[in-house]
Structure formats: C-alpha cells, structure tokens
N, CA, C and O of each residue as an XYZ file, in Angstrom:
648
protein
N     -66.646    227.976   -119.523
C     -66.831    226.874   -120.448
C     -67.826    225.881   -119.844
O     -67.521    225.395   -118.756
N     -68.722    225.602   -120.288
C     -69.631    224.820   -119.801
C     -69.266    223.482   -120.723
O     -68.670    223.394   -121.797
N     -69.917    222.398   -119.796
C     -69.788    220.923   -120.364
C     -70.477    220.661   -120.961
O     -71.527    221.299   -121.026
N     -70.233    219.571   -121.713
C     -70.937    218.855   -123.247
C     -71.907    218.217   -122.178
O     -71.737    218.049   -120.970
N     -72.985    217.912   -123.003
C     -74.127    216.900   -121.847
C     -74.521    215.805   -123.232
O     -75.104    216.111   -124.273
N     -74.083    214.722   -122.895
C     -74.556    213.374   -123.398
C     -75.615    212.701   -123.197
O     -76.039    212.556   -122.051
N     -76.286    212.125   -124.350
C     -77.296    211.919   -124.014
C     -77.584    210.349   -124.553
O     -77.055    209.950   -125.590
N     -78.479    209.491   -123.739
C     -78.605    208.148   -124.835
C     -80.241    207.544   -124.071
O     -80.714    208.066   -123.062
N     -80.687    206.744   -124.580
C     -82.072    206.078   -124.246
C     -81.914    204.574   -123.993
O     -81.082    203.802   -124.471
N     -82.946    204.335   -123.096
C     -83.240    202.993   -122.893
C     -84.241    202.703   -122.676
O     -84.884    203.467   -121.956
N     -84.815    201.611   -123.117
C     -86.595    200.616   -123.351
C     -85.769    200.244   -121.752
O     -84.582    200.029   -121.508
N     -86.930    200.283   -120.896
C     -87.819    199.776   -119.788
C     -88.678    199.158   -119.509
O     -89.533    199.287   -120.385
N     -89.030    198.432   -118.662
C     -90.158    197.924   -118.345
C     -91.051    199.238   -118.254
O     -91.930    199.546   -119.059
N     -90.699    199.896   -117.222
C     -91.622    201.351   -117.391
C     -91.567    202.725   -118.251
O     -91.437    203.874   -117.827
N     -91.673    202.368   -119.288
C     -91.086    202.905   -120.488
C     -89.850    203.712   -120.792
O     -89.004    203.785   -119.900
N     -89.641    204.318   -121.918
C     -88.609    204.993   -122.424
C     -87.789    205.994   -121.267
O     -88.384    206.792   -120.542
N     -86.485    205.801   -121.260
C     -85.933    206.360   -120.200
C     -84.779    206.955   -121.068
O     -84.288    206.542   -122.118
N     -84.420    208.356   -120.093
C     -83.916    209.269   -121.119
C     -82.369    209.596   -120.157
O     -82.353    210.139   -119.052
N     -81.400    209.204   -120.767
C     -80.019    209.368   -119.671
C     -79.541    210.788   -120.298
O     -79.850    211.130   -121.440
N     -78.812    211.514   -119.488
C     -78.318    212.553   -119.932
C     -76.799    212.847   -119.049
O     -76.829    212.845   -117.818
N     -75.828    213.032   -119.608
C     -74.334    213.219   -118.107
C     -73.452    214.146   -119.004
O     -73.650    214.492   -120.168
N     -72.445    214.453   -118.175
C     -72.106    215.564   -118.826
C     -70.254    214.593   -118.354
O     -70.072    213.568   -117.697
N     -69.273    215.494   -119.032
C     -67.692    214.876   -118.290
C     -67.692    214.709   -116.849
O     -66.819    213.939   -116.450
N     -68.461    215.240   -115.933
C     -68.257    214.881   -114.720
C     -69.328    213.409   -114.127
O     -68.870    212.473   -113.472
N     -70.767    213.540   -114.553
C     -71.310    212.549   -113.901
C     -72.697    212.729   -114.270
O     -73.155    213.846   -114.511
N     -73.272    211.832   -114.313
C     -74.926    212.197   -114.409
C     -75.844    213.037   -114.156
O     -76.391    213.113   -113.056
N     -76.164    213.892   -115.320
C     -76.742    215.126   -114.611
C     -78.272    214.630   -114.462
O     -78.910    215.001   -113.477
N     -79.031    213.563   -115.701
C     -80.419    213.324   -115.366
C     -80.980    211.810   -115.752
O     -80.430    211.286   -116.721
N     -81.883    211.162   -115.173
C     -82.513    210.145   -115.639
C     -83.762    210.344   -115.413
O     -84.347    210.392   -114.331
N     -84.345    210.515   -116.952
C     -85.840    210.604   -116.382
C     -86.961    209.522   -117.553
O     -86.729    208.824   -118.540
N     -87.863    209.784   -116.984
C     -89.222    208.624   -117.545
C     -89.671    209.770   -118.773
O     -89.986    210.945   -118.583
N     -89.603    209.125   -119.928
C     -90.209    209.860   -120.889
C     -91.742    209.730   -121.156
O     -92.464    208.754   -120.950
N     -92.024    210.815   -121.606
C     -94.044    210.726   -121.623
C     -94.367    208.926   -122.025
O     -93.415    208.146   -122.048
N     -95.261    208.625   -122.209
C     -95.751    207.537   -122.789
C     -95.807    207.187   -124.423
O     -95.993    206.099   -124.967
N     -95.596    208.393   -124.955
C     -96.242    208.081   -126.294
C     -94.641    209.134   -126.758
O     -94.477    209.594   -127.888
N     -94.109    209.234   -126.143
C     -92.439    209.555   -127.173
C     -91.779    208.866   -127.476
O     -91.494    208.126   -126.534
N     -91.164    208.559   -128.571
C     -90.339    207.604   -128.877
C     -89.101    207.969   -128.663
O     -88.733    209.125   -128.869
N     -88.128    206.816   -128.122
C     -86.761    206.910   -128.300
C     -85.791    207.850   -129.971
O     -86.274    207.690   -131.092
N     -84.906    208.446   -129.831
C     -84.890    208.748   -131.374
C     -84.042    207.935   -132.020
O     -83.688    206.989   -131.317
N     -83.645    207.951   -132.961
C     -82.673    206.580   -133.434
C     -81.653    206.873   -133.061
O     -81.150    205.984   -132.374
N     -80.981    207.846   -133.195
C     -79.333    208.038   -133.168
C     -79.410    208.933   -131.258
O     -80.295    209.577   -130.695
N     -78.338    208.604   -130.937
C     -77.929    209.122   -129.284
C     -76.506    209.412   -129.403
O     -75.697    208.828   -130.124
N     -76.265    210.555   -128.470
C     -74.861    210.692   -128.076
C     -73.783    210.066   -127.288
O     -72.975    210.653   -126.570
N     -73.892    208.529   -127.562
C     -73.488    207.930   -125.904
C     -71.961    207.922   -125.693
O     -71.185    207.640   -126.606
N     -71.654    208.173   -124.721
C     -70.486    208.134   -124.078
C     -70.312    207.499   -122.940
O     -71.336    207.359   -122.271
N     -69.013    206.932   -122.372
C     -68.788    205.708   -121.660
C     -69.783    205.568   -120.875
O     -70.531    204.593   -120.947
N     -70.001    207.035   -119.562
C     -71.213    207.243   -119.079
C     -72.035    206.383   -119.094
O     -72.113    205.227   -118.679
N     -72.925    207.367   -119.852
C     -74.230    207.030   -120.947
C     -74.056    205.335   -120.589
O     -74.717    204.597   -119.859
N     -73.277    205.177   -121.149
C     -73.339    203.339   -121.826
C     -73.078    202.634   -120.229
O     -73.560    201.544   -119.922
N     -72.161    203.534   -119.223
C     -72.291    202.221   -118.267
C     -73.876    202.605   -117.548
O     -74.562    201.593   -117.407
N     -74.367    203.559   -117.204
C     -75.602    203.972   -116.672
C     -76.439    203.024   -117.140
O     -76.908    202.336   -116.233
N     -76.863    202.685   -118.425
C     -77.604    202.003   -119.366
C     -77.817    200.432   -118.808
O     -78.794    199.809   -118.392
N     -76.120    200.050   -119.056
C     -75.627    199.109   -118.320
C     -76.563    198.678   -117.244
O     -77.509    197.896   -117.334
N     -76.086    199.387   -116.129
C     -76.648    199.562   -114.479
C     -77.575    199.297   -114.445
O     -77.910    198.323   -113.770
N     -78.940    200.410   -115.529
C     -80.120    200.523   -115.503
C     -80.780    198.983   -115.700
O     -81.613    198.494   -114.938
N     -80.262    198.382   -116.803
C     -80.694    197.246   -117.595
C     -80.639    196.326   -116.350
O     -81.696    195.869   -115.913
N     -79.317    195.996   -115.686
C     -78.884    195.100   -114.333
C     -80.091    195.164   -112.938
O     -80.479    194.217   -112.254
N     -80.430    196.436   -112.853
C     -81.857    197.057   -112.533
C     -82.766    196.013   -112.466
O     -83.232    195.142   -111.730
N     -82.809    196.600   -113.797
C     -84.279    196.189   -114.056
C     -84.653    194.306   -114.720
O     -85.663    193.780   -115.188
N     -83.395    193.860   -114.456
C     -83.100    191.827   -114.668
C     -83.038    191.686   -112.932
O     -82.634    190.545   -112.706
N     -83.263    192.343   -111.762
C     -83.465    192.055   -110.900
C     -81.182    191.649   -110.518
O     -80.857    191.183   -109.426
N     -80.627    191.805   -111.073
C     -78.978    191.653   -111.052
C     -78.418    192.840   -110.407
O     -77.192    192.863   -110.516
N     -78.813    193.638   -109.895
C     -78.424    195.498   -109.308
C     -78.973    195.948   -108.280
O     -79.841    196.802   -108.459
N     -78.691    195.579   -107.058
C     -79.472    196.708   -106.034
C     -79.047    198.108   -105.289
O     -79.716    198.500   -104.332
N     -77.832    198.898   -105.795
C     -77.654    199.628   -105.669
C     -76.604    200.407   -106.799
O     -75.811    199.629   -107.330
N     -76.523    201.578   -107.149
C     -75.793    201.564   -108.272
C     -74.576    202.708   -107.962
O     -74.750    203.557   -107.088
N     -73.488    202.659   -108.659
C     -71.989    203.012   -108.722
C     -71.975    203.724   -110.138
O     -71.656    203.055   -111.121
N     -72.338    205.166   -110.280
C     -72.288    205.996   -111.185
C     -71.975    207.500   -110.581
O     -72.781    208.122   -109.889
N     -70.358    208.092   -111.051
C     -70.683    209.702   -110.914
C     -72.132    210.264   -110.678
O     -73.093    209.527   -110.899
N     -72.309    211.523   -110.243
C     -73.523    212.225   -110.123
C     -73.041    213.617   -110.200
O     -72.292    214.106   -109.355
N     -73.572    214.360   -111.430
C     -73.281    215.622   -111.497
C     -74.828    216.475   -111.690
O     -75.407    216.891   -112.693
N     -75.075    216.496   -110.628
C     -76.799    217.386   -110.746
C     -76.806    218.604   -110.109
O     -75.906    218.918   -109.330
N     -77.985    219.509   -110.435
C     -78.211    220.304   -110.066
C     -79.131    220.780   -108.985
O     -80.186    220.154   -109.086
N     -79.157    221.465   -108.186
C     -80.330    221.744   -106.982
C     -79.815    222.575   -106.207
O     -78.706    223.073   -106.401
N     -80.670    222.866   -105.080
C     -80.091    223.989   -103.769
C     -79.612    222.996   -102.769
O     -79.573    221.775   -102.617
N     -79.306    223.958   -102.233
C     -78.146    222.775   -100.837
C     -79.412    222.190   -100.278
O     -79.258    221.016    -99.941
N     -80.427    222.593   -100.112
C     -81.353    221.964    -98.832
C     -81.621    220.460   -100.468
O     -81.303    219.282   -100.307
N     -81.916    220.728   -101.113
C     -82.569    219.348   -102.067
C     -80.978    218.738   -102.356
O     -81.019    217.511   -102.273
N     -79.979    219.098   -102.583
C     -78.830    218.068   -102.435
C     -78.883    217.397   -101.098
O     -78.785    216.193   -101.335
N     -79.009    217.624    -99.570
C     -79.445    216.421    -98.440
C     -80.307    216.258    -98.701
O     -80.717    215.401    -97.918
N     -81.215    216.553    -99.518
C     -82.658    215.581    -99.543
C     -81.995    214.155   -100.236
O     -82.084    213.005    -99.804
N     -81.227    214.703   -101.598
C     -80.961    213.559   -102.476
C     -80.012    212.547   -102.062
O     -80.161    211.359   -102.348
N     -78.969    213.032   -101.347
C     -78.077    212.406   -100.511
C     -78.381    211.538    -99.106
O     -77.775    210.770    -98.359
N     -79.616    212.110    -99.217
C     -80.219    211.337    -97.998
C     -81.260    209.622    -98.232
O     -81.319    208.512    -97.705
N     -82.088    210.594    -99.663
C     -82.762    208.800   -100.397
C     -81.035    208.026   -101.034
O     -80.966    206.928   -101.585
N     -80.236    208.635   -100.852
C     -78.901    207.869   -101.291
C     -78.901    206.170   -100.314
O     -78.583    205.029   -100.651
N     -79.411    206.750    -99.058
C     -79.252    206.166    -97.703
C     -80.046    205.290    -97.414
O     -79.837    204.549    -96.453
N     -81.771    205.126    -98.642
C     -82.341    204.395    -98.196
C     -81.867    202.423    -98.767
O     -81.419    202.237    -99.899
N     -82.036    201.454    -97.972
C     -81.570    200.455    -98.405
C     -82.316    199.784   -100.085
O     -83.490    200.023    -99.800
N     -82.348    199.527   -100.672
C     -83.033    198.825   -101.680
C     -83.891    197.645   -100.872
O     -83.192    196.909   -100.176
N     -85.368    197.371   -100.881
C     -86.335    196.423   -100.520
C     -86.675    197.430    -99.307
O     -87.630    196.898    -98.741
N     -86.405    198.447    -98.735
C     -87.032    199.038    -98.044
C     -87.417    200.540    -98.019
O     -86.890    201.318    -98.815
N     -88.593    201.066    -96.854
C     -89.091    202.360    -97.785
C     -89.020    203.040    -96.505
O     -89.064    202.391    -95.460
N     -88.889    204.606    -96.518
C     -89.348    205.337    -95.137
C     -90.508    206.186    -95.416
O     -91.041    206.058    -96.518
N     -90.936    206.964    -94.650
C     -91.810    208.013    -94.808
C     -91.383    209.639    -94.973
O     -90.516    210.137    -94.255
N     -91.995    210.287    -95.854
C     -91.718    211.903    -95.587
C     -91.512    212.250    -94.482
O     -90.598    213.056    -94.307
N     -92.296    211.762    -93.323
C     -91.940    212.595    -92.190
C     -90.561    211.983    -91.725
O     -89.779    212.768    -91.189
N     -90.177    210.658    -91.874
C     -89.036    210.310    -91.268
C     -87.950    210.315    -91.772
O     -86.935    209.895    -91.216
N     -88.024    210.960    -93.293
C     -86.849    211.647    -94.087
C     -86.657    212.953    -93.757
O     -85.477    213.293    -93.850
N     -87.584    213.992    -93.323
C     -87.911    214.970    -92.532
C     -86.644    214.978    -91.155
O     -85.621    215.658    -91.073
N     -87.191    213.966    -90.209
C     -86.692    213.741    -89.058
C     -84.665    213.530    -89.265
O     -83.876    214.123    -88.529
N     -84.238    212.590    -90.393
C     -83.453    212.316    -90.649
C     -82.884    213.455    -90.760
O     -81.843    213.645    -90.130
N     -83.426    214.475    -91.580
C     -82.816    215.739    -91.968
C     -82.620    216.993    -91.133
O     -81.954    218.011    -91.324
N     -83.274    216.665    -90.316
C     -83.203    217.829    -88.681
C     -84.480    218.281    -88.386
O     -84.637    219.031    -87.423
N     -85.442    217.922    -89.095
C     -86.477    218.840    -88.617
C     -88.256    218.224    -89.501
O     -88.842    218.214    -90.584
N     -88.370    217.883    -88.315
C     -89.963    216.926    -88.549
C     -90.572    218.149    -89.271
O     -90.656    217.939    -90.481
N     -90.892    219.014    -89.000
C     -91.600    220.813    -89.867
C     -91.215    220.928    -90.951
O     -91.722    221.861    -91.573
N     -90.091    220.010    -91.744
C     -89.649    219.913    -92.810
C     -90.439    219.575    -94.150
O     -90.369    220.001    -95.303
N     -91.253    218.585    -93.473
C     -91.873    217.051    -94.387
C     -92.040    217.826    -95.612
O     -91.307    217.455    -96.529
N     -92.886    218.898    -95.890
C     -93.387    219.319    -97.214
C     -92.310    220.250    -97.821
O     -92.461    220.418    -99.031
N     -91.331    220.849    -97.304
C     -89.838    221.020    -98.229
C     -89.824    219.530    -98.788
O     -89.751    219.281    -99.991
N     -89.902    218.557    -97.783
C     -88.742    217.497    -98.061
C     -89.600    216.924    -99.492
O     -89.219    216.983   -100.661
N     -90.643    216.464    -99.044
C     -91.607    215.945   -100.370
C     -91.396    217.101   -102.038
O     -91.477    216.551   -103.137
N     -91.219    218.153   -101.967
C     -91.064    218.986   -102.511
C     -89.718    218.649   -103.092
O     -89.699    218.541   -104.318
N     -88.495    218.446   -102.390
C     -87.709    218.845   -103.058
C     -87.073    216.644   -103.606
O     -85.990    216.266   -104.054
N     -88.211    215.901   -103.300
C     -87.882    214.556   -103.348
C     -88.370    214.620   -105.049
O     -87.578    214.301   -105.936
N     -89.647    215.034   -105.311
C     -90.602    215.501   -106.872
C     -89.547    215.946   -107.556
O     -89.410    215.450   -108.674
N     -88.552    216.945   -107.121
C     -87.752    217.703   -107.856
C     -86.399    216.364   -108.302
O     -85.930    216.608   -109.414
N     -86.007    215.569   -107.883
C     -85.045    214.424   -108.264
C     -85.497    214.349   -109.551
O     -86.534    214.158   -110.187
N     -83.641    214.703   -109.786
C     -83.278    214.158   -111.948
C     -82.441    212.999   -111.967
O     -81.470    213.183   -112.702
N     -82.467    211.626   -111.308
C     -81.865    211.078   -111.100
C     -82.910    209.955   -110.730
O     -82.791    209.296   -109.697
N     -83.923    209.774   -111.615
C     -85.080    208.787   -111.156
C     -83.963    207.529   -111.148
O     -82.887    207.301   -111.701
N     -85.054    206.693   -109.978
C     -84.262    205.332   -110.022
C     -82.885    205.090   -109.037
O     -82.628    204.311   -108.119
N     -81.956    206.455   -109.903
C     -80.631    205.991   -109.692
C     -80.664    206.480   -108.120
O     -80.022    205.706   -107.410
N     -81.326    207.703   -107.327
C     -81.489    208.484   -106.421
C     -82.772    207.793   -106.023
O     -83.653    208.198   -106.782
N     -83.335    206.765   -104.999
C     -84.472    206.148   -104.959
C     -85.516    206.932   -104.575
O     -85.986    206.755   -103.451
N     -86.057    207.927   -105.435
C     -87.158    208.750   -104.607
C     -88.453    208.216   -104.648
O     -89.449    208.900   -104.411
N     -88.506    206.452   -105.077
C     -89.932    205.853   -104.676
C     -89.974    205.181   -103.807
O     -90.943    204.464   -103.556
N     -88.592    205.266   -102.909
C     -88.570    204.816   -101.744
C     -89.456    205.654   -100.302
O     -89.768    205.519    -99.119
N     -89.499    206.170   -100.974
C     -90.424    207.435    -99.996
C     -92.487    207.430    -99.828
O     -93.279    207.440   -100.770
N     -92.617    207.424    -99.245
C     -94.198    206.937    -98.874
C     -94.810    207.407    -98.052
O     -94.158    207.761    -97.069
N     -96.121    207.616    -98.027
C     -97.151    208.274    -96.904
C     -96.423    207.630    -95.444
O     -95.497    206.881    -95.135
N     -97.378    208.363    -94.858
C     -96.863    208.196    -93.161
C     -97.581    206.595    -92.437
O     -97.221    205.969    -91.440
N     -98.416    206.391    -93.173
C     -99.398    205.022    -93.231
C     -99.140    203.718    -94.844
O     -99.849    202.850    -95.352
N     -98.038    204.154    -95.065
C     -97.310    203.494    -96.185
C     -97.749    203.565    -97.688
O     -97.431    202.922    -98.688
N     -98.496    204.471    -97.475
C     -99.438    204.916    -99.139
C     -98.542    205.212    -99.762
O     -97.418    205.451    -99.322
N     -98.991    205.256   -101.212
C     -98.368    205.545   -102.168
C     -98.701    206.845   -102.703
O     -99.762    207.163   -103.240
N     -97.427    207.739   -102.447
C     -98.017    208.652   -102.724
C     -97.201    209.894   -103.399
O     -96.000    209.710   -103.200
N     -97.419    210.988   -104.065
C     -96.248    211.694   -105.022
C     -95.200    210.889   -105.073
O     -94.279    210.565   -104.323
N     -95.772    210.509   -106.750
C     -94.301    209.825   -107.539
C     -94.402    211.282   -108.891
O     -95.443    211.927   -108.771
N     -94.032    211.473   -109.345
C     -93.953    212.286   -110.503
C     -93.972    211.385   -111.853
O     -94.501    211.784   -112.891
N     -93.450    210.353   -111.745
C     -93.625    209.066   -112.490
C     -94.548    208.216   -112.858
O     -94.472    207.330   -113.710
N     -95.804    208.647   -111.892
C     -96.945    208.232   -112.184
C     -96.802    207.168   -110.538
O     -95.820    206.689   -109.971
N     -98.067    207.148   -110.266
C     -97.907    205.980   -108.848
C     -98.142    204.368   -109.478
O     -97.620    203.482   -108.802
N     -98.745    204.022   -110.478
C     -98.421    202.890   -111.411
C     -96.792    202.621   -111.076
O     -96.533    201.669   -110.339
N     -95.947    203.250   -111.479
C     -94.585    203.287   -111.602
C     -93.964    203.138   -110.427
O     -92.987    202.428   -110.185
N     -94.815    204.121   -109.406
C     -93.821    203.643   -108.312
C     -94.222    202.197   -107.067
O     -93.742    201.591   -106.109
N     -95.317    202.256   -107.864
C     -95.770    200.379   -107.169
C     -94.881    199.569   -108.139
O     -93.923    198.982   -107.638
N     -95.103    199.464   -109.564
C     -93.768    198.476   -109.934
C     -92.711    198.127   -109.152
O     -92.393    197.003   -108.762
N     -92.013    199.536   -108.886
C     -90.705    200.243   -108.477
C     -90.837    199.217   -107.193
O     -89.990    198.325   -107.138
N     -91.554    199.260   -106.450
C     -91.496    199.190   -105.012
C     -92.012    197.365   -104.889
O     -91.959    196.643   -103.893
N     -92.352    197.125   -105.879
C     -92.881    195.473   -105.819
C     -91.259    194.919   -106.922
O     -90.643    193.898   -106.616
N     -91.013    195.427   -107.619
C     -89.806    194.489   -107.769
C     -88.939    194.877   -106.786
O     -88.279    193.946   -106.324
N     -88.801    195.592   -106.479
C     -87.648    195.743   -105.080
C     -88.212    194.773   -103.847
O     -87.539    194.015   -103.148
N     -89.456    194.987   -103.795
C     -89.978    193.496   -103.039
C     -89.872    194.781   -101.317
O     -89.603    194.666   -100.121
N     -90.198    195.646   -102.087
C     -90.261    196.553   -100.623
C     -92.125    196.976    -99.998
O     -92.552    197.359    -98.910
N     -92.793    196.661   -101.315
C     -93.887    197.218   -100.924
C     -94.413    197.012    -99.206
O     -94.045    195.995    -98.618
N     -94.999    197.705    -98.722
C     -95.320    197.333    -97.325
C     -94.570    197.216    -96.535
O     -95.122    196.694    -95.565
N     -93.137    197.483    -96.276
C     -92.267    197.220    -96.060
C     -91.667    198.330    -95.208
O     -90.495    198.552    -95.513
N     -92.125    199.060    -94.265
C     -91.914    200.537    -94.008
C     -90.678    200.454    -93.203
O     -90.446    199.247    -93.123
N     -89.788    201.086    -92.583
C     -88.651    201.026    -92.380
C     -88.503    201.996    -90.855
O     -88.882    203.167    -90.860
N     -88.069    201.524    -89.924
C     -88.476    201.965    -88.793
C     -87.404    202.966    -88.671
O     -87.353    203.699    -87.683
C-alpha cells in the first residue's frame, strides 16, 4: 500500500513553491519554473498547512530553523549528505570540500555536490548553505539569483564557516 502524497503551494519571495508530504512527513519542496502558476485548488493537509506555515515564518525573517517530519527519498550515501546540511547553522555556510571532510572523505566533494543538487527538500534541508571552496556561489539548482537571496537574508553571505 503506498501513501497518499499531499500536495499544496505557496507565493514566495522566490517564486511559486510547490509542497508535497505524504502520512509520514515531507517528501518534497521545490521552486517551481518561473512562469507556472500555482493551481487554484490543493490537497492540503495538516502537513501541507504547517510546512506553509514554517515556510511563510521563513521567509518574514520569524524562523531560523524548521520542525517538520521528513519522509524523502535517496541512497544512504545522499541521506548523510542531507542529514548532514541538517547540521549547518542558519547565517552560516561551509564548503563542498568541508561537507566532504565532515562526511569521511575529502575525495568525496563531487559525490557530495552531486548528491546536495539532488535535495527535495529545498530550503527546509539548507542546500544553499553550501559554497565554493573560496566562498563562490556556486550549483544551486534554484538558480544562483536564489541562492544569493537565500544566503543574504540569512545574513550568511561571506560568512564561511570554519
């Protein structure tokens, strides 16, 4: 028996954002194209509605870390990837290689970047906390527009994390 997956939308500052969770926990949050519209009617469920919640608290600068189930999908090596940006603080950023290092193995970096792109859990899983080795901005899947927002309202830009 597979689970129902709920679904509901929210206006952003960085546009249309698309929640999706199932009875156990959030399976996705992602950035919708630019030019899709929200649809009128959504499936929301408590979920849905506290995520929304969270998101909104977010993004009024009222939220710096968030308290939502997580029911996603991935391989064990990209679940410690995701569990690991779990770890980074809000206002601060590390580097691939030192999420790498965190994870056992500096030879890692391009799994790790790899499997950071792969996060369905934008936002809620901070994968724009992550940055060149010289603090660039660099693979957001979100667009790098998005993840300078991301990283200037968090008030982390430049901010590299030793």
């Amino acid at each position: 028996m597979t689970d129902s997956i709920y679904t509901g939308y929210l206006q952003s500052p960085l546009g249309n954002v698309e929640i999706n969770a199932s009875n156990k926990g959030l399976v996705s949050v992602t950035i919708l194209e630019e030019t899709a519209d929200i649809p009128g009617q959504s499936e929301d469920n408590p979920l849905v509605a506290e995520a929304k919640r969270q998101l909104t608290e977010y993004f009024a600068k009222q939220r710096k870390q968030f308290d939502l189930p997580l029911d996603f999908e991935g391989t064990g090596f990209q679940h410690k990837v995701w569990e690991e940006l779990l770890k980074i603080p809000y206002g601060t950023t590390i580097s691939y290689l030192q999420l790498a290092i965190r994870l056992g193995s500096k030879l890692s970096v391009r799994a790790v970047g790899t499997a950071n792109g792969r996060n369905p859990l934008w936002i809620i899983i901070p994968c724009h906390r992550v940055v060149g080795n010289n603090g660039d901005l660099t693979g957001y899947a979100g667009g790098l527009w998005r993840k300078q927002w991301l990283l200037e309202h968090e008030g982390s830009i430049n901010k590299l994390a030793i």
